[in-house]
N, C-alpha and C positions, 0 to 999 in steps of 0.2 A: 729679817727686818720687819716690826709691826709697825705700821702709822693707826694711831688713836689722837683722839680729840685729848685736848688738854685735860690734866684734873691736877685738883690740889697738891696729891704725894708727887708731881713733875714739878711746882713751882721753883723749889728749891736748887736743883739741878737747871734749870731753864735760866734761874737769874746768876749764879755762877757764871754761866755761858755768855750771857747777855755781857756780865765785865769784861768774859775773856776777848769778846768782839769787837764792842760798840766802844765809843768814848763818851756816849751820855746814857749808858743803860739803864734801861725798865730795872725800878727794885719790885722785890717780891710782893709787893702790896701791890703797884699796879698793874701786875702780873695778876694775882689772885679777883684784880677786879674786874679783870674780861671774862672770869668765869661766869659770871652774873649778866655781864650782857650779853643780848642775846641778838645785839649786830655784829659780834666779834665771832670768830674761829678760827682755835689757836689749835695745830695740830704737833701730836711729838711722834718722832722717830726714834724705834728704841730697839737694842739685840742684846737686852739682857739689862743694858742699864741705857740714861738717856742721850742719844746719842746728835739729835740736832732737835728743831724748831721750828713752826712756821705761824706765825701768825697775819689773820684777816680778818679786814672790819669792813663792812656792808654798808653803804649806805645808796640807798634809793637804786638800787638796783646793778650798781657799778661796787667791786670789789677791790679793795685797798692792801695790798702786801703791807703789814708792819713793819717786819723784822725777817728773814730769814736767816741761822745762823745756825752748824756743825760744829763739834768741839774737833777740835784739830785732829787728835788721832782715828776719828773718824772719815777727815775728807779723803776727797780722791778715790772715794765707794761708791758714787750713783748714789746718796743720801740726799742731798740739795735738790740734786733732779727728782726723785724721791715725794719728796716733801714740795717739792712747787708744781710739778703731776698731779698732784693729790689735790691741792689745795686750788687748784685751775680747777678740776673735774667737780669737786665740788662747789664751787662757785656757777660754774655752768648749767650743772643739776638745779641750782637756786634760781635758776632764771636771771643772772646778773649778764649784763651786755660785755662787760670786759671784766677784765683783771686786771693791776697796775702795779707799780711800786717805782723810788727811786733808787739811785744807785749812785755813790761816789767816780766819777769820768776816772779815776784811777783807777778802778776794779775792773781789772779787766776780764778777772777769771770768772766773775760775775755776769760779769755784762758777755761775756762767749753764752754759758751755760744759759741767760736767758732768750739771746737770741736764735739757739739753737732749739729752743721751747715757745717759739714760733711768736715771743716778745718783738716789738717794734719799735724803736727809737722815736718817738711824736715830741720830746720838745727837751729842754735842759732848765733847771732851778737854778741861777745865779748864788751862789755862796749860799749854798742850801746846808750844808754839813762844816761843822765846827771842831776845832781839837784835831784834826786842821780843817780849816774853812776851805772848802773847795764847792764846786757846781755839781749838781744833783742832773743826772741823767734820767729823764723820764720814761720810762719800758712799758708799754703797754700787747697784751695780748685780748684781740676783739674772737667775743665768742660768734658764731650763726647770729648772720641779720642783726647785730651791733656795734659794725663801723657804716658809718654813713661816708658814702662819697660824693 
């Protein structure tokens, strides 16, 4: 399995992924448009062809999970862990105090694999997610000297 930074010839295959996932997915234009910013990193997992996703946007020193998403016959491989490994470590190297992202309270197989990647439960979004509306679980992981207590 190689993890690389996103590029153009992955958008194609990433926004596929993106409908087989999400209910409001990234099309490939604003997929193509994180390539250009330069607070975004979107990482691809690939063994031959593209096999999941991870994207993160930066701001001010704290790291924001987008999207992470495996095409199906891919899970159940250490891919996702993979991919948010990867995209923690480099967030860290960046000097960002945390990593974040949220997650549908129904995911559970989400929410194990991030808590098992040393993710923390810090708060819940109210009818954060639509197509069905449900509460967004807040997962955060605090890098060295960026959780305050």
């Amino acid at each position: 399995m190689n993890i690389s930074a996103m590029k153009t010839e992955h958008i194609p295959f990433i926004a596929v992924l993106e409908k087989e996932c999400f209910s409001s997915p990234w099309s490939e234009n604003a997929l193509s448009e994180e390539l250009s910013n330069p607070d975004s990193h979107f990482l691809v997992a690939e063994c031959g062809e593209v096999a999941g996703y991870i994207g993160v946007q930066e701001i001010c020193g704290e790291a924001y999970i987008t999207n992470v998403a495996v095409f199906e016959k891919f899970r159940k491989k250490g891919i996702g862990r993979m991919l948010l490994r990867a995209a923690a470590e480099n967030a860290e190297s960046r000097k960002c105090e945390f990593i974040t992202l949220e997650v549908r309270v129904s995911n559970s197989a989400a929410i194990s694999l991030y808590e098992s990647e040393g993710f923390e439960k810090v708060g819940i979004r109210k009818n954060f997610y639509s197509s069905p509306v449900e509460d967004g679980a807040i997962y955060t992981k605090y890098f060295s000297g960026g959780k305050t207590e």
